[in-house]
C-alpha positions, 0 to 999 in steps of 0.5 A, spaced: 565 401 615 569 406 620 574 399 621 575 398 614 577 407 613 582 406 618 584 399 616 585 403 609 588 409 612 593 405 616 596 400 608 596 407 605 601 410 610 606 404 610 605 404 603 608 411 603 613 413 607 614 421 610 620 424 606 627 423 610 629 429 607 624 434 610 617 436 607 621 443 603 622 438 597 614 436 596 614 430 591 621 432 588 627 428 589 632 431 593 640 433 590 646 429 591 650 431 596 659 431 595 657 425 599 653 421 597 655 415 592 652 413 586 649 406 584 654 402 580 652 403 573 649 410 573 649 415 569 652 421 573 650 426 566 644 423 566 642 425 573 644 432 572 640 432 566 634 430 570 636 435 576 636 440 571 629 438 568 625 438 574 628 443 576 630 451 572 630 455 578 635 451 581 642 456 581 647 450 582 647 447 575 648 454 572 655 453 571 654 446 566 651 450 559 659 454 559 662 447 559 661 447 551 661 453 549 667 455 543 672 460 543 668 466 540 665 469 547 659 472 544 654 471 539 654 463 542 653 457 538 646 453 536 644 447 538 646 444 532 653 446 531 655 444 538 652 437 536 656 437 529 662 439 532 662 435 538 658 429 538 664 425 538 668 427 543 663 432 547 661 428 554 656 434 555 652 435 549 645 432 552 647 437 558 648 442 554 642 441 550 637 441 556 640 447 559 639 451 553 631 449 552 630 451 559 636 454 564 635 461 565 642 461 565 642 461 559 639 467 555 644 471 555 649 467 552 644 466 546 643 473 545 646 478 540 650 482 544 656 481 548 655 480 555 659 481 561 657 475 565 660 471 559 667 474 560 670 470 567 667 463 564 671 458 568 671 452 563 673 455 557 681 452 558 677 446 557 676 447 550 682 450 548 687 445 550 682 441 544 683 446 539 691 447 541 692 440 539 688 440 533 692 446 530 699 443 532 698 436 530 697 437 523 704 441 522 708 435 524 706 430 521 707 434 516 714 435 517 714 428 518 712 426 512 717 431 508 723 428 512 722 421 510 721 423 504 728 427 504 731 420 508 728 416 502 732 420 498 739 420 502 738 413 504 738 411 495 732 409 496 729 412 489 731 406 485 734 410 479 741 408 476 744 413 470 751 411 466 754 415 462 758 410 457 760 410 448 763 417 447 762 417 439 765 422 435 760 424 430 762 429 424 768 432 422 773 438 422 771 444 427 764 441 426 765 435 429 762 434 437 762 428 440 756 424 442 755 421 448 750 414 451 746 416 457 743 409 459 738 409 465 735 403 469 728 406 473 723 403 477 720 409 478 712 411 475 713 417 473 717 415 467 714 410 461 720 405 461 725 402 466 731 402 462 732 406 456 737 410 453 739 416 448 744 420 445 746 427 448 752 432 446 755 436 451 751 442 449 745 438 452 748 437 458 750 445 460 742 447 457 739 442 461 744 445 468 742 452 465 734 450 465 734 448 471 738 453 475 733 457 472 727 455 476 730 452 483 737 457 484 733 463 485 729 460 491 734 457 495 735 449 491 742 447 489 743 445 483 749 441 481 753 445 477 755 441 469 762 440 467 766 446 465 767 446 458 775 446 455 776 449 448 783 446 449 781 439 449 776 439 445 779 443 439 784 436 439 778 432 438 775 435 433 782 436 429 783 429 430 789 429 433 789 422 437 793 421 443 793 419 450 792 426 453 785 427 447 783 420 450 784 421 457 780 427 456 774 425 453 774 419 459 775 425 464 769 428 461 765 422 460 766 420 468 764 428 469 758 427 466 755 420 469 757 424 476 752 430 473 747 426 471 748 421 478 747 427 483 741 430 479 738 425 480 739 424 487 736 430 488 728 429 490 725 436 487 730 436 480 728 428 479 721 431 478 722 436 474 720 436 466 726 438 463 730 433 466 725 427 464 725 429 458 732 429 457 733 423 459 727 420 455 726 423 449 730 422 444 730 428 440 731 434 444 731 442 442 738 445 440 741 448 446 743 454 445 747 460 448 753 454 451 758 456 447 764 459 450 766 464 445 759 467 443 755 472 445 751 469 451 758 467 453 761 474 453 754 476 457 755 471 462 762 473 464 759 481 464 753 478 469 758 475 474 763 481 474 756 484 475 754 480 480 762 480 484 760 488 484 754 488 487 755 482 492 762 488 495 757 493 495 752 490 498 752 489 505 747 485 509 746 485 517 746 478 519 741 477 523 741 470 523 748 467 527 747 459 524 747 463 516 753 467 518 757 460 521 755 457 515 758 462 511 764 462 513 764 455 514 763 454 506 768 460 504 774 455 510 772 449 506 772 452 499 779 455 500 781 448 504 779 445 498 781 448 493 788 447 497 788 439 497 786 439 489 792 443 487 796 437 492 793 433 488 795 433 481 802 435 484 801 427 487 798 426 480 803 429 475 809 426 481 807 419 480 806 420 472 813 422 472 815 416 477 811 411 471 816 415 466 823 414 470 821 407 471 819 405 464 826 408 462 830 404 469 826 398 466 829 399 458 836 400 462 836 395 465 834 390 460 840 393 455 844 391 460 842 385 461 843 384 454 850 386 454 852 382 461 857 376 461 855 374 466 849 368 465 846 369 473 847 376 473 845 377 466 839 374 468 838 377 475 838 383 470 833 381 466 828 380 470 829 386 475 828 389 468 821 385 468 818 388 474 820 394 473 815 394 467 810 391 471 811 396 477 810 402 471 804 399 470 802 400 478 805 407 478 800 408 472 794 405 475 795 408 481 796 416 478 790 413 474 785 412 481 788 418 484 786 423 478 779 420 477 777 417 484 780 422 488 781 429 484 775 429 480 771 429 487 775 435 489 773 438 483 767 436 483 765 439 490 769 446 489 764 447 483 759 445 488 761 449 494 761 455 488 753 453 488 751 453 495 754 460 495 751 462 490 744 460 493 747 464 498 748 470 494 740 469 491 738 470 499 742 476 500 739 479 494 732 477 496 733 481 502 735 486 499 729 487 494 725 487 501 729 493 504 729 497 498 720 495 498 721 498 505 724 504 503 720 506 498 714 504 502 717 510 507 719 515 502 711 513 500 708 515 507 712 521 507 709 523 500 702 522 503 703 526 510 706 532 505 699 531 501 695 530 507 700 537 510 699 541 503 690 539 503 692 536 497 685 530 496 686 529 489 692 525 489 691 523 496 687 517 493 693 516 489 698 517 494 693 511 498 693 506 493 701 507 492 702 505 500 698 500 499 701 497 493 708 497 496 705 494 503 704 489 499 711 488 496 714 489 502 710 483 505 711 479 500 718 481 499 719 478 506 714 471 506 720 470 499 726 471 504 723 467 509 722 461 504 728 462 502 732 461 508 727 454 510 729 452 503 737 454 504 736 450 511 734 444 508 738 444 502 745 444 507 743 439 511 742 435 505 749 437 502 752 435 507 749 429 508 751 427 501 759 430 502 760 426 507 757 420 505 762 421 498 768 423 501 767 416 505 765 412 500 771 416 495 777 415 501 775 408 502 776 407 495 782 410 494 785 407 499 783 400 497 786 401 492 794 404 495 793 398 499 791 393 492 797 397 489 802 395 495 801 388 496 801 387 488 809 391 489 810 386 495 808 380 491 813 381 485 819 384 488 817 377 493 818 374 486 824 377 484 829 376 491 831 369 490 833 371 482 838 376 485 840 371 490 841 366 485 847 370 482 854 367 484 
């Protein structure tokens, strides 16, 4: 018996072997060290969870708990709400889960009030870049959005084509007016056809301009100024007076039109507007109203813009913004440039008219004295010189023609339209003012108060109060409208510019294929022309 106890003894001991480490740890596995390596495959978290497991007391993991906590420094979150927040993305939840049931560490950061040993947390930077992302990301793809919204826009991307065709006159004596066909070819959604059409005078056009001017010029959009009116050109319409110039005049107006309507809805914001779908849809529309030049409304308008020419020479506005102070300049240059070439223009216009009336005149010349020659050859050269001078009068019509309505009108159409951003501009400057005068009288409010707190006045203090609160309010939205306004302007500007440049290119190109065309079609008949003057013997 005492040999099989040794035996016994002796199995038991190499079953298990004495700690390497040490008999400090009893039956506890010992702490890796920075050294150590672990297994391939192990789980280096769940090793920690089980060190911190087994062991409460032990200090070294006391740093693992913080690594999840949120911004708030106090108060710190539940169990739960750590797990819904984070269970994707957070690789120490289950640490976080352990320590907070059983890390001593952990109490205070669970209590109600502020502890001071929660101030220096160490790996609160770990969070924070995750929350920074978060907040910044949002914006930009916002932005993003917006900026292929407006490049689908610019880019002609919005599939809407609007033709201004069929001017009619309808009525008779000063009553008459004339009617025009608006034809519009969409494959947008948001309306209820592709292709419709309706009938519109001249008035519908100028009340359409004045509701949406109404709605998106006072917040910083430029809305695409209508057509002026003419009282001369018109009156001969009515009175039935037909000739050339009533002719071209309401080919001009017809061109202008179609220009409107086209720039309107290349605007993304307008094209979404209920007024304009009902325009170019509805084939009843509501008499617009105070449109005529001679009327009520219009005397009141001219009042209101020697008003406003007034307020803009008084008020003056310390710009503290350098790119809306070049812009302005940049706009009144341009303006005055402008309005420089459109005068040049029509003197080109109205040079080579003279010239298609002097060369019809040369051609009629020339055929009376063909008539009137002896001569066979020369008679004959005479008569054909006199044929193509008929035709090259035909050319110089044709070119005054393309330098009016391809050229002219555009010149004209940006002098109108640089007048808007001027007056979107102007629409800033008066909301920035509105924000001082708000600043001012919350000043002259405060002073009230200080005098009634002064005076021991408590029972129009309360209302003294109220007041300062009330214009607090005024002066903080004053400025949010003066900061929308401005990103607005911003946006709108590179917009416009875009499009001015795209017209400008598009108009140069045309106008000079079109003196290249005319050239080459003056080459060709005095080409004709030359062996018939050398025939002559």
């Amino acid at each position: 018996r005492g040999r099989r106890a040794d035996s016994r003894r002796k199995m038991a001991a190499e079953r298990e072997p004495p700690p390497l480490f040490g008999s400090d740890y009893g039956d506890r596995q010992p702490p890796l060290t920075d050294f150590e390596e672990l297994e391939e495959g192990e789980d280096l978290f769940a090793s920690t969870v089980s060190t911190m497991e087994s062991s409460p007391s032990s200090p070294e993991p006391a740093s693992l708990p913080t690594e999840d906590i949120s911004t708030p420094p106090s108060n710190g979150p539940k169990t739960a709400d750590i797990i819904l927040q984070d269970d994707r993305e957070d690789l120490f939840a289950e640490a976080t889960e352990e320590v907070s049931l059983d890390s001593p560490e952990r109490e205070p950061m669970l209590s109600p009030g502020q502890s001071p040993a929660i101030t220096p947390v160490t790996p609160t930077p770990l969070v924070t870049p995750r929350i920074e992302v978060k907040s910044i990301s949002a914006p930009v793809i916002y932005d993003r959005s917006r900026d292929e919204i407006e490049e689908e826009a610019n880019g002609d991307l919005f599939d809407i084509e609007i033709g201004v065709s069929d001017p009619e006159k309808v009525g008779d004596g000063m009553n008459a007016f004339m009617a025009y066909k608006v034809t519009t070819k969409t494959s947008l959604s948001m309306f209820h056809k592709k292709e419709f059409c309706v009938k519109r005078r001249f008035s519908d056009f100028l009340g359409l301009h004045s509701k949406l001017a109404s709605k998106y010029m006072h917040i910083g959009y430029i809305v695409p100024p209508a057509p002026e009116k003419s009282i001369v050109g018109m009156t001969k319409v009515k009175v039935g007076k037909e000739d050339s110039s009533s002719t071209e005049f309401v080919e001009r107006r017809r061109a202008a039109l179609e220009r409107y309507l086209q720039r309107t809805v290349k605007h993304p914001t307008l094209l979404q507007d209920p007024d304009l779908r009902q325009f170019l849809e509805n084939s009843e529309l509501p008499r617009a109203v105070s449109t005529q030049a001679l009327s009520g409304a219009g005397i009141l308008r001219m009042v209101n813009k020697a008003a406003d020419a007034v307020n803009k020479m008084t008020i003056k506005m310390n710009e503290s913004d350098a790119w809306f102070e070049e812009k302005q300049q940049q706009f009144e240059n341009l303006d005055q440039q402008l309005r420089k070439l459109h005068i040049s223009v029509e003197t080109l216009v109205c040079h080579r008219k003279e010239l298609s009336t002097n060369t019809a005149a040369f051609a009629k010349s020339a055929a009376m004295l063909g008539n009137s020659e002896d001569h066979t050859a020369l008679s004959r050269a005479l008569s054909q010189l006199a044929e193509v001078e008929e035709k090259i009068d035909q050319l110089h019509q044709e070119q005054a023609f393309a330098d009016f309505f391809v050229f002219t009108e555009l010149l004209a159409d940006y002098i109108r339209l640089i007048a808007s951003v001027k007056g979107v501009f102007d629409h800033r400057m008066k909301c920035w003012q509105k924000w001082q005068d708000a600043q001012v009288n919350l000043q002259k409010k405060r002073e009230a108060e200080a005098k009634l707190q002064v005076a021991n006045k408590p029972d129009k203090l309360q209302q003294a109060k109220e007041e300062i609160r009330e214009w607090e309010a005024k002066v903080q939205q004053g400025e949010r409208e003066f900061e929308m306004i401005s990103k607005t302007i911003r946006r709108e500007v590179g917009r416009f510019e875009k499009e001015r440049v795209k017209d400008f290119k598009t108009v140069i190109i045309k106008y000079l294929e079109s003196l290249v065309q005319t050239q080459q079609q003056l080459i060709k008949y005095w080409e004709a022309f030359l062996p018939e003057a050398k025939a002559i013997a």
